[in-house]
C-alpha positions as a Markdown table, in Angstrom:
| # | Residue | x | y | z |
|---|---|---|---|---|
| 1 | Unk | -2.4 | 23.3 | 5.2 |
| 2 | Unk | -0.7 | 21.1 | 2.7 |
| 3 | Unk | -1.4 | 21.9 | -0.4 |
| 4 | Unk | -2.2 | 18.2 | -2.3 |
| 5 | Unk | -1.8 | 17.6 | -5.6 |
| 6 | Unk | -5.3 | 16.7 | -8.1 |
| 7 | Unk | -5.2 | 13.6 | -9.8 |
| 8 | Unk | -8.8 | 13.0 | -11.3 |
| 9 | Unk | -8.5 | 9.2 | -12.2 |
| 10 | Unk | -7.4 | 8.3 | -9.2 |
| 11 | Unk | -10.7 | 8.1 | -7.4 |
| 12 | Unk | -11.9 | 6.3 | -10.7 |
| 13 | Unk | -9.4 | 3.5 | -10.6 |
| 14 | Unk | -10.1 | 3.2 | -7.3 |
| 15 | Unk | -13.9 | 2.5 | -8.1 |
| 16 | Unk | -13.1 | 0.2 | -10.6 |
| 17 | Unk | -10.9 | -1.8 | -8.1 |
| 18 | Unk | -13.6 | -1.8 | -5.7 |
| 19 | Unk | -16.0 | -2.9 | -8.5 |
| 20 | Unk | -14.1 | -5.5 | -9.5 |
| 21 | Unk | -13.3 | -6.9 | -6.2 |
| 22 | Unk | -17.0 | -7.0 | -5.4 |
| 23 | Unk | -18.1 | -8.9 | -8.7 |
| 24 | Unk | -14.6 | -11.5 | -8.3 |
| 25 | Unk | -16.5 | -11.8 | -4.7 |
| 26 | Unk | -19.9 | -12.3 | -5.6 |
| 27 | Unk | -19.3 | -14.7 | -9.0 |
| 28 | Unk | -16.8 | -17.2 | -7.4 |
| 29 | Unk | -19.9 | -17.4 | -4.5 |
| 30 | Unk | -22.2 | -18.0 | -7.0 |
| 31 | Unk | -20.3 | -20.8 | -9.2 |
| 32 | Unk | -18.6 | -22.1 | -6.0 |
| 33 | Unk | -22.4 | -23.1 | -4.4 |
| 34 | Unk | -23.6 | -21.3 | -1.9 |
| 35 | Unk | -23.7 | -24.1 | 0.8 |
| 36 | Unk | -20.3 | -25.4 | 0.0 |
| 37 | Unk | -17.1 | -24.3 | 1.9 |
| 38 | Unk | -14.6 | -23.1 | 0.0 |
| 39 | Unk | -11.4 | -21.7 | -0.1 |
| 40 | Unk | -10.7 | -18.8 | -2.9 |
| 41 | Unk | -8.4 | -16.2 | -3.6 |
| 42 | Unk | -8.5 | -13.1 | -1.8 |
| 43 | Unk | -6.5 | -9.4 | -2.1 |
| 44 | Unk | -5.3 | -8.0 | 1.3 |
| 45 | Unk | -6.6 | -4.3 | 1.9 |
| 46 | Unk | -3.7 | -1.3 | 2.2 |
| 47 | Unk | -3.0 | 1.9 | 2.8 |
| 48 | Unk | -0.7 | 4.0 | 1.2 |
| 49 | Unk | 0.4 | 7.7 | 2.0 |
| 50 | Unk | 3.7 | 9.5 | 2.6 |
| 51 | Unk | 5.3 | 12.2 | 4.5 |
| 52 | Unk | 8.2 | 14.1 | 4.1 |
| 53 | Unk | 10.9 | 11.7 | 4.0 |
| 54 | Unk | 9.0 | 8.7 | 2.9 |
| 55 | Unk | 6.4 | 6.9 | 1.1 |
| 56 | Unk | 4.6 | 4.5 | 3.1 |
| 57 | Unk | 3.0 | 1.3 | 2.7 |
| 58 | Unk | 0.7 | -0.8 | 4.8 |
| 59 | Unk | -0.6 | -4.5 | 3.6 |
| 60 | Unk | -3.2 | -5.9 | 6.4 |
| 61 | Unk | -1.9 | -9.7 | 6.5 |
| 62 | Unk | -4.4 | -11.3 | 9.5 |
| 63 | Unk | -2.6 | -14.6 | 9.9 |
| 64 | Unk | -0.3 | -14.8 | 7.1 |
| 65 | Unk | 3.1 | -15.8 | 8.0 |
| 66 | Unk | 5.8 | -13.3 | 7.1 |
| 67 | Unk | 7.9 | -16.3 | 5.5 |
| 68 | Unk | 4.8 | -17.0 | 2.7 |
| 69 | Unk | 5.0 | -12.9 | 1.8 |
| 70 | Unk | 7.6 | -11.9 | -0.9 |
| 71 | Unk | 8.0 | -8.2 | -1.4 |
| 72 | Unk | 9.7 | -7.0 | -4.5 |
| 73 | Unk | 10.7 | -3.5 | -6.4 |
| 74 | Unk | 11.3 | -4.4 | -9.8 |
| 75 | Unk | 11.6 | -1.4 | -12.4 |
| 76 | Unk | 9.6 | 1.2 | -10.6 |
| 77 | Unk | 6.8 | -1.4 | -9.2 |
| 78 | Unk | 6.2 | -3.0 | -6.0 |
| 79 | Unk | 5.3 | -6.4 | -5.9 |
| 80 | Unk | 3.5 | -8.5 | -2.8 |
| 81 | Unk | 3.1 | -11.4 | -3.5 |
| 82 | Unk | 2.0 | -14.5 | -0.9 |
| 83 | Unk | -0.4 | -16.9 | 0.2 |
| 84 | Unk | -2.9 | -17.1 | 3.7 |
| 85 | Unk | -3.2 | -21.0 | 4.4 |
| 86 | Unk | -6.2 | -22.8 | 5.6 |
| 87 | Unk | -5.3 | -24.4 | 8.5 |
| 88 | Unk | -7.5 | -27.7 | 9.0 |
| 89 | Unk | -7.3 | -28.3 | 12.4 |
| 90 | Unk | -11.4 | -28.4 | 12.6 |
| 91 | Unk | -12.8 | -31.2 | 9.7 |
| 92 | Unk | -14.7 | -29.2 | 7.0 |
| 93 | Unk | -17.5 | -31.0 | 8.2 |
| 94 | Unk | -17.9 | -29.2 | 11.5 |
| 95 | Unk | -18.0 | -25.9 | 9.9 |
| 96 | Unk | -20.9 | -23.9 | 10.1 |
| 97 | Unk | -20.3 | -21.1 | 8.1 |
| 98 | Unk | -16.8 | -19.9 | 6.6 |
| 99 | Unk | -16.2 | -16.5 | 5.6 |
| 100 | Unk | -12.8 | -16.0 | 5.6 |
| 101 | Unk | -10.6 | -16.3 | 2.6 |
| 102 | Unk | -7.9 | -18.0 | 1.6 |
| 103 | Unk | -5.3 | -18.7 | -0.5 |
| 104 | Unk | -2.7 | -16.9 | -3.1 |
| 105 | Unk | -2.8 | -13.3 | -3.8 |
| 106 | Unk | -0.8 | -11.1 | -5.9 |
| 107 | Unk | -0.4 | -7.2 | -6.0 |
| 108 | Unk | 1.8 | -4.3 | -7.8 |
| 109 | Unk | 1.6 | -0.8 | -7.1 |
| 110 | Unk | 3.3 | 1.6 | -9.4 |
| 111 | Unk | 5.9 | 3.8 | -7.6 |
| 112 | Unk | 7.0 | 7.1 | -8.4 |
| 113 | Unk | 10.5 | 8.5 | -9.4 |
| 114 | Unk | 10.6 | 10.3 | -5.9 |
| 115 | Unk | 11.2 | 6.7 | -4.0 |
| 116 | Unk | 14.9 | 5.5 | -3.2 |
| 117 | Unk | 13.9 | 2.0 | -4.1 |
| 118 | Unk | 17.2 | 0.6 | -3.0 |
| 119 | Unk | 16.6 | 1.7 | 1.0 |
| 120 | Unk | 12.9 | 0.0 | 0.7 |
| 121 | Unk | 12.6 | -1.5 | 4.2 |
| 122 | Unk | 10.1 | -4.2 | 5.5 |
| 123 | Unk | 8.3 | -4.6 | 9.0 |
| 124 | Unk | 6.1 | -6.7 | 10.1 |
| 125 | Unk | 4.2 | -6.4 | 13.4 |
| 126 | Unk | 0.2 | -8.0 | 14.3 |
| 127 | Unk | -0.5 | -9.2 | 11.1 |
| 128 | Unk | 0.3 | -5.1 | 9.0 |
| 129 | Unk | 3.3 | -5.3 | 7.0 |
| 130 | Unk | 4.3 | -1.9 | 6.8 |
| 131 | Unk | 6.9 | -1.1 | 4.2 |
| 132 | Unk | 8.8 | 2.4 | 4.3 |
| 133 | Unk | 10.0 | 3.6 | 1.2 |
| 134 | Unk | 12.3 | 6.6 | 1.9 |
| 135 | Unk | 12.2 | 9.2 | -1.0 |
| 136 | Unk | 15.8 | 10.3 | -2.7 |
| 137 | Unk | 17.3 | 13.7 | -1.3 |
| 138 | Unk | 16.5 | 15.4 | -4.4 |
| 139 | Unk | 12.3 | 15.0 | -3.7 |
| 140 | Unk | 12.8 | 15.9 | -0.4 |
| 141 | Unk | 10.7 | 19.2 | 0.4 |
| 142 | Unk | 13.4 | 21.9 | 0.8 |
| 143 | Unk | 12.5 | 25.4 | 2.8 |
| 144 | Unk | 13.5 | 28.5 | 0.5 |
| 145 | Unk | 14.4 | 31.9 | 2.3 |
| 146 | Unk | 12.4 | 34.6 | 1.1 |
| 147 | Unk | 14.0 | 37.6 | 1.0 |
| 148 | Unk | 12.3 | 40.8 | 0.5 |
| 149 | Unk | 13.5 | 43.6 | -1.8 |
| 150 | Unk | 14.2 | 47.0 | 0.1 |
| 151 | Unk | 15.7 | 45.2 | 3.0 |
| 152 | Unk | 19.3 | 44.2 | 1.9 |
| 153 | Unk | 19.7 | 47.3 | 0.8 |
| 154 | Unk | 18.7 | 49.3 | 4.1 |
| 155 | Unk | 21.1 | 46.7 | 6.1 |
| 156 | Unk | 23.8 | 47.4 | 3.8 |
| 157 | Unk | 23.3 | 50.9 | 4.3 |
| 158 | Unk | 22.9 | 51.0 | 8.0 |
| 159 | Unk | 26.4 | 49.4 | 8.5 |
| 160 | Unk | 28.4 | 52.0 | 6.2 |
């Protein structure tokens, strides 16, 4: 069992993001019209966790094209930073209902001292943009013999 480290605000931020998102969601319905179509801003949902050699970043881009992203580590902060196009191939008109979103977003994510910033490397598969962030050698985990007192001394004595 790993054991994980407590950080009480983080659960809080991530309430406030959440409330935050829902209220940018619900005002810009409300002063946009209801029956109108519109296209607004929206922030692409990720996940971020790590292992032992890396911290690891996932950005869910559904139709995005890779070449409208830009990724950027800038003083200890990632950046994304891009823009999910409406395509009008159907006249507005014709639309029934449109619950998508579109638009720009923008996102940083501050990243600890642990992550070898200059080895950040970007993939991008099925609309996820996965970014692995490999963590300097000096983070890494490192396994520490135990050794236990009594038993250096009876090897020691067994081969005089």
């Amino acid at each position: 069992m790993a054991i994980v480290r407590w950080e009480p605000f983080r659960d809080l931020l991530t309430t406030q993001e959440r409330f935050n998102r829902l209220f940018n969601e619900a005002f810009s319905q409300i002063f946009s019209g209801e029956g109108e179509l519109t296209t607004r801003g929206w922030t692409p949902a990720v996940d971020i966790y790590e292992n032992d050699q890396n911290l690891v970043f996932q950005a869910e881009l559904p139709g995005v094209d890779p070449k409208d992203v830009e990724v950027r580590v800038e003083d200890g902060t990632l950046y994304l930073k891009g823009e999910r196009k409406f395509e009008k191939e159907t006249k507005e008109e014709n639309y029934h209902r449109m619950e998508r979103s579109y638009g720009a977003f923008a996102r940083s994510f501050a990243l600890p001292n642990s992550v070898d910033t200059d080895k950040v490397v970007a993939h991008y598969k099925d609309g996820v943009l996965t970014l692995t962030m490999p963590k300097r050698e000096e983070a890494k985990p490192k396994t520490i013999k135990i050794e236990v007192a009594g038993e250096g001394t009876k090897a020691a004595a067994s081969r005089a």
